[in-house]
Structures are given as C-alpha cells and as structure tokens.
C-alpha positions as CSV (number, residue, x, y, z in Angstrom):
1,X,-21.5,-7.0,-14.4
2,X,-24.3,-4.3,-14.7
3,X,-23.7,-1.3,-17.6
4,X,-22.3,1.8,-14.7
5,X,-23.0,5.2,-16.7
6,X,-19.9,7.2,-17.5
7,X,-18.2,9.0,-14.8
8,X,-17.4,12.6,-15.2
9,X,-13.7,12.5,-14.5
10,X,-10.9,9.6,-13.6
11,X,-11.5,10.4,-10.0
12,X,-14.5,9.1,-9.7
13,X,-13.5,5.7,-10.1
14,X,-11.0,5.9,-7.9
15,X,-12.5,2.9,-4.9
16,X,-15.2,0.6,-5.5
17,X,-12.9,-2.2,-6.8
18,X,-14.1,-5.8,-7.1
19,X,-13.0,-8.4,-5.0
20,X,-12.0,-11.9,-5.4
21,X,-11.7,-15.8,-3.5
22,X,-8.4,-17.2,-3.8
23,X,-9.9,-20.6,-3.6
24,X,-7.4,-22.2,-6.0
25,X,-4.2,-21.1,-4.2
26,X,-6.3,-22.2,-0.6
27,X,-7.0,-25.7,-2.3
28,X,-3.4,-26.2,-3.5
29,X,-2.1,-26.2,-0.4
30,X,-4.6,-28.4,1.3
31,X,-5.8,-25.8,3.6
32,X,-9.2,-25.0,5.0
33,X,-11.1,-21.6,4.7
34,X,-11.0,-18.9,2.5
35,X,-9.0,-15.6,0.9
36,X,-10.7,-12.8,-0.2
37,X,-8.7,-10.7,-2.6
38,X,-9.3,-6.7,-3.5
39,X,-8.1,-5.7,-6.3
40,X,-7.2,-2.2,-5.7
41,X,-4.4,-2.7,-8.6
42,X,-7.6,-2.2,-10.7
43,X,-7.7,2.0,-9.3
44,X,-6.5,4.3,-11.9
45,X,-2.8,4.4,-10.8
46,X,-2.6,1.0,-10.3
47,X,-2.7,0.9,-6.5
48,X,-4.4,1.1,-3.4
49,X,-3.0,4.6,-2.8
50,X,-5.0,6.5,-5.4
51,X,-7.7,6.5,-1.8
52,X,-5.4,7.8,0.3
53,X,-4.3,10.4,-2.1
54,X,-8.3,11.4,-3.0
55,X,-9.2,11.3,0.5
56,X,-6.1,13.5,1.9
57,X,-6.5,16.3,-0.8
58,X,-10.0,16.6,-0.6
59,X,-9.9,16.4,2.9
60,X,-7.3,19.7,2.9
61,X,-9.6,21.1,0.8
62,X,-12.3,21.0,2.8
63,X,-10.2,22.5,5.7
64,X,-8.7,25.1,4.0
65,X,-5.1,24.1,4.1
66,X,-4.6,23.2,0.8
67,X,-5.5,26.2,-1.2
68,X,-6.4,27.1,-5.4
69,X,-3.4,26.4,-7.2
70,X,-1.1,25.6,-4.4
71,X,1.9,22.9,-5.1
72,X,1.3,19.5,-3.6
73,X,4.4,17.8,-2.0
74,X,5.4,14.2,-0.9
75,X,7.7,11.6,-0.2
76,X,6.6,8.5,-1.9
77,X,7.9,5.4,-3.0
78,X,5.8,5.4,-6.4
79,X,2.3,4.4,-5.6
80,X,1.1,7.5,-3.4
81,X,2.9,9.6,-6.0
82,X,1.6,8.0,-8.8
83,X,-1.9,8.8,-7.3
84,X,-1.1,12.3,-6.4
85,X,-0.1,13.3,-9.4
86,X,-3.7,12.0,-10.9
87,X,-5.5,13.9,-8.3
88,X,-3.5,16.9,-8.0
89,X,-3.5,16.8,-11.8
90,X,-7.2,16.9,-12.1
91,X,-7.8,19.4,-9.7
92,X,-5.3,21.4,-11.1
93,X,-2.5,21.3,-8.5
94,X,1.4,21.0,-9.3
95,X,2.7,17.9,-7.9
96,X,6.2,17.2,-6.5
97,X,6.7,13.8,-5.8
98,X,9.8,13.0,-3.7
99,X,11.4,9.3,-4.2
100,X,13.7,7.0,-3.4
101,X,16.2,5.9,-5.9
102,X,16.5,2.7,-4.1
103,X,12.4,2.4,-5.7
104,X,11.7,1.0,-9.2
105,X,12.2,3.3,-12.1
106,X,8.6,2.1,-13.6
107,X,7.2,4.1,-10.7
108,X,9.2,7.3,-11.6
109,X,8.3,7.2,-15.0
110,X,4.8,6.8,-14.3
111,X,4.4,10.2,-12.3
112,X,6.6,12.0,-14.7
113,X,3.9,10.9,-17.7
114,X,1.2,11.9,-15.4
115,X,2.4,15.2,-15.2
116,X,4.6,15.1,-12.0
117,X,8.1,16.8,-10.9
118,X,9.8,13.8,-9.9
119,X,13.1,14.4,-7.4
120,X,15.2,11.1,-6.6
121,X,16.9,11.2,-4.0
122,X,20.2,8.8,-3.4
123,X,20.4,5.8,-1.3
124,X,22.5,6.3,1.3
125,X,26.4,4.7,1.5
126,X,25.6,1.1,2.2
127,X,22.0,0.7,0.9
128,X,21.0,-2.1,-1.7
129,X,19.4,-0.8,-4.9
130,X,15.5,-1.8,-4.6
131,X,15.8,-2.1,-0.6
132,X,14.6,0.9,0.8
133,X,15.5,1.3,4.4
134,X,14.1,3.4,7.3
135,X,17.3,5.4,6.7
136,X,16.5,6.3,3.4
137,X,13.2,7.4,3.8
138,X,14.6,9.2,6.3
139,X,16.5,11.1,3.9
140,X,13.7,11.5,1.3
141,X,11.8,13.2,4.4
142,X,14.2,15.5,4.9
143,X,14.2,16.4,1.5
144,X,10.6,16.7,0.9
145,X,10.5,19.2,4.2
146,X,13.0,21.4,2.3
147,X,11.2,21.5,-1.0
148,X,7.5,22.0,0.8
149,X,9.2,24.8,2.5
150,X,11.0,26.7,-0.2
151,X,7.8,26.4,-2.4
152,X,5.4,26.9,0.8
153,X,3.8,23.7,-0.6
154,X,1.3,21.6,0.8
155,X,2.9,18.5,3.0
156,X,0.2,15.6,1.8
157,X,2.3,13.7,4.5
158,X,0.8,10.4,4.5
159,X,1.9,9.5,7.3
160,X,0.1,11.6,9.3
161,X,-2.7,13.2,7.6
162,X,-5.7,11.6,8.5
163,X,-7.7,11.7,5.2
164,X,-4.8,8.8,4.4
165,X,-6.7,6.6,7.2
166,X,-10.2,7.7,6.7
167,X,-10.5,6.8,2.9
168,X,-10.1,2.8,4.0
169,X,-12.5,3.3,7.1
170,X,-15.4,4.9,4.8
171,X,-14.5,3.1,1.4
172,X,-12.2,-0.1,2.0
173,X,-13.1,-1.4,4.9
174,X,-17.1,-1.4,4.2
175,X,-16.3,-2.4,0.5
176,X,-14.7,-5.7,2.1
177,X,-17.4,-6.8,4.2
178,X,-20.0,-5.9,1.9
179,X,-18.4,-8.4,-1.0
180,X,-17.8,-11.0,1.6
181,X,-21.4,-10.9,2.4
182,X,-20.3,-10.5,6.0
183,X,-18.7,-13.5,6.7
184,X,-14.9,-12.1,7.2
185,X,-12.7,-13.4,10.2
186,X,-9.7,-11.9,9.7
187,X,-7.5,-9.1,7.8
188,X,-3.8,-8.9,7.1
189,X,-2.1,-6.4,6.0
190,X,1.5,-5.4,5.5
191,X,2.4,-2.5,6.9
192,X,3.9,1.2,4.8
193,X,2.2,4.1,6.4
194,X,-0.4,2.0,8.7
195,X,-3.2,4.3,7.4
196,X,-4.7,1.1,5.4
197,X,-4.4,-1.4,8.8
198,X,-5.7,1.3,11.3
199,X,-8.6,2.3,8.2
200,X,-9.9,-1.2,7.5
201,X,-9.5,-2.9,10.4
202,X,-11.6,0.2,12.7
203,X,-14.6,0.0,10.1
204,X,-14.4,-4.1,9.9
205,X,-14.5,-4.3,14.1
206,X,-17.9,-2.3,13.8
207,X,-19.4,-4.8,11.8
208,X,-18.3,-8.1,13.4
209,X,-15.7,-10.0,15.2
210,X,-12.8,-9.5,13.1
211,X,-9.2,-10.2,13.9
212,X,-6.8,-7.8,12.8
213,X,-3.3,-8.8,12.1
214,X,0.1,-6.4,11.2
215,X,2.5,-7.6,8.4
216,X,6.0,-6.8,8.3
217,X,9.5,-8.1,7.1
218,X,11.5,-10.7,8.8
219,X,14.4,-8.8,11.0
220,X,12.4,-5.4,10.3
221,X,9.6,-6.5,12.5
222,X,9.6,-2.6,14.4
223,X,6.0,-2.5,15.1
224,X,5.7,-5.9,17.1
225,X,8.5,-4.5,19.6
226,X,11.3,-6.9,17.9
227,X,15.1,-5.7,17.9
228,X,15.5,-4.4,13.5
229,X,18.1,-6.9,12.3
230,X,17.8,-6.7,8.6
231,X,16.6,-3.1,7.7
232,X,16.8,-3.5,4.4
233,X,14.6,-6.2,2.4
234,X,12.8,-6.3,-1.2
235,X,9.4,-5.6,-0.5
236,X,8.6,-2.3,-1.6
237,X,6.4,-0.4,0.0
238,X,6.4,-0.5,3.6
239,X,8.4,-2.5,5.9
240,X,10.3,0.6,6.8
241,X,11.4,-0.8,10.5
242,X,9.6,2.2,12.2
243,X,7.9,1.9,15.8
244,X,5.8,5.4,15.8
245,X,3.9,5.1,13.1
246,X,1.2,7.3,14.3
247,X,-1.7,5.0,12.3
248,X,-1.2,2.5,14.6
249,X,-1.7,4.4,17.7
250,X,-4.6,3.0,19.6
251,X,-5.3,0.8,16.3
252,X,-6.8,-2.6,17.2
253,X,-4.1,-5.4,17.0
254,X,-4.8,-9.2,17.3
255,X,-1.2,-10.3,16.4
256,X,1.8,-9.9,14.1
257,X,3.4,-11.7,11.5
258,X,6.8,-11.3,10.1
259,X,7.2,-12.9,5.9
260,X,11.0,-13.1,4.3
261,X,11.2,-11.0,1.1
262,X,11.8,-14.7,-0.8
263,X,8.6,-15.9,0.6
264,X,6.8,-12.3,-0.9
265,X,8.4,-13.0,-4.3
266,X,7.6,-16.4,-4.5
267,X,4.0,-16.1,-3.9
268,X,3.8,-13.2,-6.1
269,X,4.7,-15.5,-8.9
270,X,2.4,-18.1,-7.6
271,X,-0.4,-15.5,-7.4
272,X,0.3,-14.8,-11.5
273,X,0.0,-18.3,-12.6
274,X,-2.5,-19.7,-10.1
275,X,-4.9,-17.0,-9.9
276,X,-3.9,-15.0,-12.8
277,X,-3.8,-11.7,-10.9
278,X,-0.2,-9.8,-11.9
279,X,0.6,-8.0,-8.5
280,X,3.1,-6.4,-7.1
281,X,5.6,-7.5,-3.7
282,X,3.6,-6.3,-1.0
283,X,0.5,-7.8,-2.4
284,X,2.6,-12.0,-2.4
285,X,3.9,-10.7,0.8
286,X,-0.1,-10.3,2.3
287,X,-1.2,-13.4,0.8
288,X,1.7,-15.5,2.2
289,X,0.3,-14.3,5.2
290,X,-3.1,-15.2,5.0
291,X,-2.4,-18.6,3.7
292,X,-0.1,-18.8,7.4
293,X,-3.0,-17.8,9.3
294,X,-5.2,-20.2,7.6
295,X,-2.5,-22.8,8.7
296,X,-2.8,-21.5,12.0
297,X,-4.7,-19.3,14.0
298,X,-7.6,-18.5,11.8
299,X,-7.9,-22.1,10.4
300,X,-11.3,-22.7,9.0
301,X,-11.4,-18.9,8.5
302,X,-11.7,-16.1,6.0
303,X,-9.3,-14.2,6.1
304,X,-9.1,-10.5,3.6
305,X,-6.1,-9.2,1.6
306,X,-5.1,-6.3,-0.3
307,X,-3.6,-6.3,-3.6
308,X,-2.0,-3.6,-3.2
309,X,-0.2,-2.6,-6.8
310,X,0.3,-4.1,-10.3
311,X,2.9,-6.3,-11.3
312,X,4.0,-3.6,-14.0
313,X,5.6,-1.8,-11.6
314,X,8.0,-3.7,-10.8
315,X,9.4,-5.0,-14.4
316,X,12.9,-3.6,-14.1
317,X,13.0,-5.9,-10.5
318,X,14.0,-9.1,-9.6
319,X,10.2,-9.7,-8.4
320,X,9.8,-11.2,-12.3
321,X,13.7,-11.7,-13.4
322,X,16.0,-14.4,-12.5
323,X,18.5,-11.3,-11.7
324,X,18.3,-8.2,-10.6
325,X,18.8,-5.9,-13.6
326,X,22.1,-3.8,-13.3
C-alpha cells in the first residue's frame, strides 16, 4: 500500500475503501467462483452510510435546500446517523438523529459521542427488542416529520433524496469494478433504503453484463411481490417489508433472494473466524447470499458484496452472545 498524503479533514476519506476475495469461505464449501468483499466498515463511522450521508448533504448544499447552520434531521437505525452526525458535525450543522429503540444501543452511543441529539423512539406494543419492523419505522418517521417541522430542519430523508443513490453510482459501484479488474458477474445486496442496490448496480450495468440481485428477510420478502409473514427479523438494517421503496423504481433487477435471520448470524460468525473480517448482520446476511448464487445461478461466477458495518455495533446483540442480553 502506497504512502496517500494527509487528507484535510475526516471527510475526505469517507469512500475509496479496499476490497477483498473471500476465497477461503468459497473453498470451504466446495464451491466454484469467487466473492469480492468491500469493506465499507473501514469508512469513518464504520459503515457504508457515511456515502450516502456525504453525498446527500453536499448534494442539498449545492441546491440550496440545506442552508449555513441549519439543523439536519433523520430517522436512522444507527449507521446513517452515525454518518450524519460526522458530516453534519464537520460542516458545522446540528444533527438530530431519530432511532429506533428496537436498534442496538452501541449505535446510539456512537452519535451521541459524535456530537448528535439522539431521540429513541419506543417499539410499538408487540415488537421484539432488536427487531425493527416496518411498523416501527413507521413510527420513527412520524416522529422525525414532527421534529424537522418544529425546528424547520432539513429532512436528509434517505429514502428519497437522491444524493443517497448517487454516492454508490459515482463512488461504489466504479470502485467495485475497478478492484475486480472488470471481471464481476453479479452483485447482491440486502435491501434498507435501496439507494445502495439501485446505485451500484446502474453504474455496474454500464460497464458489463452484470446481474443484479435484491436481498431481503425470509417472510419479509416485500420487494419480490411475496405476502409479509414474519415482519419482524434480526437483521438490522433493512428488511423493513416495504413495497415502494422509491430506489427501486425502474432499478435493474435479475432476481430476488430471501436469507433467515439464523443463516445472517451464522455467517457473520463464519465471516470473523474464516476471513477475519468482524461485520455486522447485514453484511453475513449478503454473503450467505452470494455463496447461494455461487451454488446456483451464477455458478462459476463472481459475484460482489458489501460489508456493510462493523461487528462493534452490535456487541450488546445476540449477533456475538449465546443470548440476547436483557
């Protein structure tokens, strides 16, 4: 690794994160073809949302709608929150992140030490603690709309702004087909917002015959038209059992896949000890995946993942513990 000259702030290492082959975990299970792993738990806030956040404030910047010293307000479920509160408190923005308490407390901690407001918002009657539902998102939505509007804040709402979207079509997307030397097939990806997906997979089509395939929970499988049986399911994140995620309008699809919350956590842990990369649920959960399609439809292939966040996140979880902590 070449000597890079000191940046001028945190910012600008936000992107540009290395990538690695999985080949160990591929060889394991006796399977043919090849991962390719980005390690976008290596971005400042320890996920791959610290792009989304960059690109959606500079990109309100640029427009006007975000103006000098305006508060910056968003649901989150830790990571886009956690990169918020970087940006915003770079650029000198106060930051309201609006969370789950269904969500990890590592996460809340984390944007409260990098200078966040952090409001949790409860679970509704019936929810499991770490399984956030549809429902409750839809309540920490509600909840964000009141507080952007009694502090005429700026919405970062990423799941609409495009600048969410746009930061994996100019940055992720290229970055992944420029370390695989162009030799991708395929890329899975489970699915939160869909900005990543609809991002990567648009600026992977233009350079080759990729196949794009959508992750999601089994009985919350929303997006492939299936009825949501089980709502509520570990993997943090995404998952959320929502059909009109606007990302995904007109966004190339090849297939779906559907990955139990045991499967997620078990490859996590494998993903540890085999490849000694410490990652969080959603990142096991895209890996399962790719080790499917490489039993299946992309045989032979190369198939690219996301590792989406760090394995410190989820501590207090079950993702690491025998048990659930109480």
């Amino acid at each position: 690794m070449t000597n890079a000259p000191a940046r001028n702030s945190i910012l600008d290492v936000i992107g540009g994160t290395p990538s690695v082959w999985l080949d160990r975990m591929v060889a394991a299970r006796g399977l043919s073809g090849r991962i390719l792993a980005k390690l976008d738990y290596l971005n400042p806030g320890f996920s791959k949302k610290d792009r989304a956040a960059l690109g959606i404030i500079e990109a309100a910047e640029a427009d006007g709608t975000l103006t000098s010293g305006q508060t910056v307000v968003e649901l989150t479920s830790g990571n886009m929150g956690t990169g918020l509160a970087i940006v915003c408190g770079i650029k000198g923005y106060p930051f309201v992140a609006v969370m789950s308490r269904g969500n990890s407390v590592e996460r809340a901690r984390m944007m409260q030490a990098l200078g966040a407001e952090v409001v949790l918002v409860d679970q509704l009657p019936g929810s499991i603690p770490g399984q956030v539902s549809g429902r409750d998102l839809a309540e920490v939505d509600r909840v964000t709309r009141q507080i952007a509007a009694e502090r005429n804040a700026f919405r970062a709402d990423q799941f609409h702004h495009p600048g969410n979207a746009m930061a994996h079509y100019h940055g992720t997307g290229p970055e992944f087909w420029e370390q695989s030397s162009g030799t991708l097939t395929a890329f899975v990806d489970f699915a939160g917002s869909g900005g990543t997906y609809a991002g990567v997979i648009r600026a992977l089509k233009e350079r080759g015959p990729v196949n794009g395939y959508v992750l999601e929970p089994q009985g919350a499988a929303a997006l492939a038209g299936a009825a949501v049986t089980i709502p509520d399911h570990p993997i943090q994140g995404g998952g959320y059992a929502m059909a009109d995620l606007a990302f995904m309008t007109g966004a190339p699809v090849d297939g779906y896949l559907t990955l139990s919350g045991e499967r997620a956590r078990q490859t996590a842990r494998d993903l540890a000890r085999e490849e000694g990369i410490f990652a969080g649920f959603s990142a096991g959960a895209n890996v399962a995946a790719a080790l499917d399609l490489l039993a299946g439809p992309e045989v032979g292939g190369v198939v690219a993942v996301i590792i989406c966040d760090s394995g410190l996140k989820y501590l207090s979880t079950d993702l690491w513990a025998s048990k659930p902590e109480k």
